[in-house]
Every structure is written in structure tokens, then in C-alpha cells.
MDAnalysis code that builds the backbone (N, CA, C; Angstrom):
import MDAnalysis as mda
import numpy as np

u = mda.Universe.empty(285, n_residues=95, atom_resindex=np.repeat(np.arange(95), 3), trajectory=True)
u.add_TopologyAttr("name", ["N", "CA", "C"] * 95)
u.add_TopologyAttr("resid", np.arange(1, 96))
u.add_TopologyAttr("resname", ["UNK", "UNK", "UNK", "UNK", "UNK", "UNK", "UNK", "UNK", "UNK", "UNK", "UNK", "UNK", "UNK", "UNK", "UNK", "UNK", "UNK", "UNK", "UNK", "UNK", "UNK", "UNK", "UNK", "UNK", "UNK", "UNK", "UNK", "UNK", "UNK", "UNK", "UNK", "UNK", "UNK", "UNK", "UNK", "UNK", "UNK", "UNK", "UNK", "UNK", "UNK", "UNK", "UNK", "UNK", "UNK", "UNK", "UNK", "UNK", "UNK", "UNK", "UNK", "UNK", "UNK", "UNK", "UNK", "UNK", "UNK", "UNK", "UNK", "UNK", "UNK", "UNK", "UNK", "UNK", "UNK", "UNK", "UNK", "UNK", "UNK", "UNK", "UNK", "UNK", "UNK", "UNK", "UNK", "UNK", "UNK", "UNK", "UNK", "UNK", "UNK", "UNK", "UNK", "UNK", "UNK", "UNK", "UNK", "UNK", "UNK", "UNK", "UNK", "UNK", "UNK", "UNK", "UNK"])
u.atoms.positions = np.array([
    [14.291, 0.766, -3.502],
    [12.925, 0.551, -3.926],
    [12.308, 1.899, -4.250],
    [11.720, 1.899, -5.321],
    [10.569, 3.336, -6.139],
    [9.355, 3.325, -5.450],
    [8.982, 3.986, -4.508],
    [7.208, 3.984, -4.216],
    [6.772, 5.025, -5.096],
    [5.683, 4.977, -5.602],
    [5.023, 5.835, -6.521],
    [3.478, 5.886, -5.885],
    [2.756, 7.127, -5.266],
    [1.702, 7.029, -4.620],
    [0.835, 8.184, -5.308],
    [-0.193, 7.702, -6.161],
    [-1.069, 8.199, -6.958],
    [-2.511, 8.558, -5.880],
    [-2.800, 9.795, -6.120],
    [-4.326, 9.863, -5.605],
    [-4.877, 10.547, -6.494],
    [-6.210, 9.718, -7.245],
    [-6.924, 10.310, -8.314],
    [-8.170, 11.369, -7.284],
    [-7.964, 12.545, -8.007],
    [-9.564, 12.952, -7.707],
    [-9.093, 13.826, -6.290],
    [-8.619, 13.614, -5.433],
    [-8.126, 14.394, -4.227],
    [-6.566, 14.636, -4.066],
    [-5.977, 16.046, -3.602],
    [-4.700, 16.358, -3.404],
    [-4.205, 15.552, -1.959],
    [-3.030, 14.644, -1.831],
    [-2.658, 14.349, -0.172],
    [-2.184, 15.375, 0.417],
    [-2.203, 15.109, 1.308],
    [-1.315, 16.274, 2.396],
    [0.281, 15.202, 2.807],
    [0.820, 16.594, 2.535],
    [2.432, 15.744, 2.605],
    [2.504, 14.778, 3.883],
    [1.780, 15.448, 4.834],
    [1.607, 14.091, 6.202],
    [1.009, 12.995, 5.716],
    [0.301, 12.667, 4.966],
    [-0.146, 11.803, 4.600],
    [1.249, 11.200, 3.419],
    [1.347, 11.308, 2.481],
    [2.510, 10.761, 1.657],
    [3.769, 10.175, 2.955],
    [3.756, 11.479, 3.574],
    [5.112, 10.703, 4.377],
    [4.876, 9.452, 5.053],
    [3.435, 9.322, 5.485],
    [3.303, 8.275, 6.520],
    [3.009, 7.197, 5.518],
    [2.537, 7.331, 3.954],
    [2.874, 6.108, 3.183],
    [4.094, 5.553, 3.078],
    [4.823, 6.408, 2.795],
    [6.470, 6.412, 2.464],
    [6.760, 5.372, 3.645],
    [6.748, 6.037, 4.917],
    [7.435, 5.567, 5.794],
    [6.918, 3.465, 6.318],
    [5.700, 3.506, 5.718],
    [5.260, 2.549, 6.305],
    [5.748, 1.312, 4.965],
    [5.106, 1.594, 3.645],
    [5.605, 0.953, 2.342],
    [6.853, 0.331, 2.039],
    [7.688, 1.542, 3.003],
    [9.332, 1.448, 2.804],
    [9.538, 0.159, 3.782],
    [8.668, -0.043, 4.679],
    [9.182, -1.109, 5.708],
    [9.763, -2.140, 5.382],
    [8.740, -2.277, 3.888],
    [8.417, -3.339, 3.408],
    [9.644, -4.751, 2.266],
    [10.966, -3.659, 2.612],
    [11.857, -3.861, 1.991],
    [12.793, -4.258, 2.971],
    [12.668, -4.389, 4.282],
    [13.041, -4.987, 4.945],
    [12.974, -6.805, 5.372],
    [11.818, -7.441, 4.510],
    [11.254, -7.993, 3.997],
    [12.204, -8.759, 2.660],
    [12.368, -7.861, 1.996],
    [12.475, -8.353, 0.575],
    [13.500, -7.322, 0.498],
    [14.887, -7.984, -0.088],
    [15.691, -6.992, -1.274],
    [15.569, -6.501, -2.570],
    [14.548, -7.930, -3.045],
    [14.610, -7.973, -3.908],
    [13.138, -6.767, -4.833],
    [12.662, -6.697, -3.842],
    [11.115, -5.568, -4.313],
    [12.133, -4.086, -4.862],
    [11.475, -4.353, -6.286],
    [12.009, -3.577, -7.632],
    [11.006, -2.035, -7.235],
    [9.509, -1.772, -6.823],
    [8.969, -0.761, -7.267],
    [7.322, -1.318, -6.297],
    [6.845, -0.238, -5.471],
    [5.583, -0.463, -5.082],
    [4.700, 0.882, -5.767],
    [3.743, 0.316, -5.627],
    [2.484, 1.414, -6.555],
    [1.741, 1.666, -5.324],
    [1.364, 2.372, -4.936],
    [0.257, 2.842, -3.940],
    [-0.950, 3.782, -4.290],
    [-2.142, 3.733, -4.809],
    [-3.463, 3.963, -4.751],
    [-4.532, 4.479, -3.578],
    [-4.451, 5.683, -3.366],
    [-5.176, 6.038, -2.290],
    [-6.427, 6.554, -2.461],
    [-7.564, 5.946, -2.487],
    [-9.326, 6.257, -3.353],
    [-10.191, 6.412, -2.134],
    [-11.285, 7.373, -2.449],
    [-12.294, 7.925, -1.705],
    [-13.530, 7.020, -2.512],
    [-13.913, 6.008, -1.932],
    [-15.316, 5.692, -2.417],
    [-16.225, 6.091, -1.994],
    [-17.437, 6.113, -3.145],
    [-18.440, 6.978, -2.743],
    [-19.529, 5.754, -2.185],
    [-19.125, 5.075, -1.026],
    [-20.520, 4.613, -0.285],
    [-20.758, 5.796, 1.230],
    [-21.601, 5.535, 1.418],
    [-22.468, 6.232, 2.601],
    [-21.848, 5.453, 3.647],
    [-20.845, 4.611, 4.101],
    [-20.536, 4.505, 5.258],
    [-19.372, 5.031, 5.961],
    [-18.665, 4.573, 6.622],
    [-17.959, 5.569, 7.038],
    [-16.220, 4.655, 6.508],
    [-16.207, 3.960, 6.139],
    [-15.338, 2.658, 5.608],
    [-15.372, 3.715, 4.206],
    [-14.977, 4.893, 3.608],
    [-14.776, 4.664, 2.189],
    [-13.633, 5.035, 1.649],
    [-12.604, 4.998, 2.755],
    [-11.123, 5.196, 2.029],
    [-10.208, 3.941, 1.754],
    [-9.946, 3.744, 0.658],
    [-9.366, 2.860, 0.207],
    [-8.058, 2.793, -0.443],
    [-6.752, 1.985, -0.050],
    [-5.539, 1.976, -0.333],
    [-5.186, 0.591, -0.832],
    [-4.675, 0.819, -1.874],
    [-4.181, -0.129, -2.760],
    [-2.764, -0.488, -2.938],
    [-2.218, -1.282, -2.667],
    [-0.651, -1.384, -2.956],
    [-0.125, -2.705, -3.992],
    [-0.187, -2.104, -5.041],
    [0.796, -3.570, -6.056],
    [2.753, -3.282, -5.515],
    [3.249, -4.431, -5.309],
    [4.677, -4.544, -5.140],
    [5.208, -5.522, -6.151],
    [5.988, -4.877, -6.864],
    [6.597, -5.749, -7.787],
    [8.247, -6.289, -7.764],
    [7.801, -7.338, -7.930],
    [8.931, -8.044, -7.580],
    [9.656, -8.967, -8.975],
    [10.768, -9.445, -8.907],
    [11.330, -9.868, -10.483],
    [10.148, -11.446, -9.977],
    [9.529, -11.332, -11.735],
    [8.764, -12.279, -12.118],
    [7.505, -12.392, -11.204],
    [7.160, -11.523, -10.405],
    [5.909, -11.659, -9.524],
    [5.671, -10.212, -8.707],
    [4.283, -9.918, -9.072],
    [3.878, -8.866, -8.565],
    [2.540, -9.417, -6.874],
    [2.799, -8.702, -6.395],
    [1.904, -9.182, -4.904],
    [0.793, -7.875, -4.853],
    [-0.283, -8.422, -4.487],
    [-1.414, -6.822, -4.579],
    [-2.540, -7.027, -3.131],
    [-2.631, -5.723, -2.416],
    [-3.005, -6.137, -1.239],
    [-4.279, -4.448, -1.671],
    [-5.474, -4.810, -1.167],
    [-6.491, -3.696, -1.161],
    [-7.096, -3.419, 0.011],
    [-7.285, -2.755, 0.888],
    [-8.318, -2.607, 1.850],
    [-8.975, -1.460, 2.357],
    [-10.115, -1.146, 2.444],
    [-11.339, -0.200, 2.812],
    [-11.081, -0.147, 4.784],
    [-10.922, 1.352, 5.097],
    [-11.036, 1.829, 6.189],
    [-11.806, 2.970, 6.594],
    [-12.040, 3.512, 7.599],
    [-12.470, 5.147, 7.655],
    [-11.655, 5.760, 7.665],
    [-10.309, 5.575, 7.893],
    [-9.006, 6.931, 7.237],
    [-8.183, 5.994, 6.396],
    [-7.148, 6.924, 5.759],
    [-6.135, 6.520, 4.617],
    [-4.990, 5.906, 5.685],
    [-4.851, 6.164, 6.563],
    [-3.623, 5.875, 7.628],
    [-4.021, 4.284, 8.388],
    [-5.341, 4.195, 8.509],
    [-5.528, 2.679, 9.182],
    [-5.825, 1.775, 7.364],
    [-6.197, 2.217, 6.394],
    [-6.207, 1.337, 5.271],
    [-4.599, 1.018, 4.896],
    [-4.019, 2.274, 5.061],
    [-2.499, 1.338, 4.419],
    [-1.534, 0.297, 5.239],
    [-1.966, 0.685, 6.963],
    [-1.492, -0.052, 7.349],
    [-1.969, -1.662, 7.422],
    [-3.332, -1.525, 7.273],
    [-3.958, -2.900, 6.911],
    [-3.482, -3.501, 5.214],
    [-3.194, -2.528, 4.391],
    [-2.726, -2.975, 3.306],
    [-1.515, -3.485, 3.644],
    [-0.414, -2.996, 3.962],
    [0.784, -3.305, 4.318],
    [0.847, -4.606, 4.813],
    [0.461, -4.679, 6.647],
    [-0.192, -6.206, 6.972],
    [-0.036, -7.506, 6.205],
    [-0.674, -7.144, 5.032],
    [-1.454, -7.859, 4.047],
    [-0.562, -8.482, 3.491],
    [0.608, -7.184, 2.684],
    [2.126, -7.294, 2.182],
    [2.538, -8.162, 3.142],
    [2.973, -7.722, 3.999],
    [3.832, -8.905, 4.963],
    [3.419, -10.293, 4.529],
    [2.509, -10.049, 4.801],
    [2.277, -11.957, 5.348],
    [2.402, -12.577, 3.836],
    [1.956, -11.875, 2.242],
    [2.090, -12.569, 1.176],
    [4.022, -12.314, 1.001],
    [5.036, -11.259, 1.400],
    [6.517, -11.833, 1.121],
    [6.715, -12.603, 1.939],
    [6.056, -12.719, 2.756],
    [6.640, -14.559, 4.156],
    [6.222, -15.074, 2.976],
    [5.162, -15.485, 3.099],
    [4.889, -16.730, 1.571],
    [5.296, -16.764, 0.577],
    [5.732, -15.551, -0.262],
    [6.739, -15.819, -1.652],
    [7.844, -16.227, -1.161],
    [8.581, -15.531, -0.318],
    [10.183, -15.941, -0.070],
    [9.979, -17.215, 0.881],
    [9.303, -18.193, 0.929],
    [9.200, -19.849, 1.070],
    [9.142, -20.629, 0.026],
    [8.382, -19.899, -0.766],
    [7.823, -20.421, -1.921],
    [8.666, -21.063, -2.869],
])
């Protein structure tokens, strides 16, 4: 599987990439069949303390799965993104 982890607008710190890597990658434990995940890591500009946001599309042959979620760090949003992943490849691979 290809993870590709884009951050517009801010540089990551390699601790940060690795702990995407490491968590994204899980996700193929899951699925053989997941071709390529995209990961999106965004700083929104609200005033609360919720404005980091991680995005993950996983593409899969003939179906892509997309999970988004807002945290106060990048490390509790991807793992809530991830989460997210899980529970939609239980439901494709039933499907």
C-alpha cells in the first residue's frame, strides 16, 4: 500500500509523518486489497481549540472510503480518522 501525506500551508515534523505512517499502515491489515491512502493534515482557522484536521481517502479497486475528523492535535485526529477507516472496511468487506 502507497500512503501519500500532504500538509498544505505547514511543514510536519518527521514524528509526526511517522506516527501517520505507522497508524494508516494498520489499515492494511484490514484489507489486502487497499491500492493507495491519501492523508490530509489541515490547521483550521476557528478560535477553538479543535482546529486540526486529518483527512484520509483509501482507495480501494472500484471504491474509495473517506473518513475526516477535527481534534486539538494531528495525533488524536488521525487516530479518530483511522477508527472511522476500520469500521467502514468491516462494512465493505461484508458488503
Amino acid at each position: 500500500m502507497k500512503t501519500i501525506i500532504e500538509t498544505p500551508n505547514f511543514n510536519a515534523k518527521d514524528s509526526l509523518t511517522d506516527f501517520v505512517k505507522l497508524h494508516v499502515e494498520k489499515l492494511e491489515t484490514l484489507s489486502d486489497q487497499i491500492v493507495e491512502s491519501r492523508v490530509f493534515l489541515k490547521l483550521d482557522k476557528f478560535d477553538n481549540k479543535e482546529n486540526k484536521v486529518c483527512e484520509i481517502k483509501v482507495s480501494l479497486p472500484g471504491n474509495d472510503l473517506f473518513a475526516s475528523k477535527h481534534a486539538d492535535s494531528f495525533e488524536e485526529a488521525v487516530t479518530l480518522s483511522v477508527d472511522a477507516l476500520k469500521h467502514q472496511l468491516k462494512r465493505w468487506k461484508h458488503a
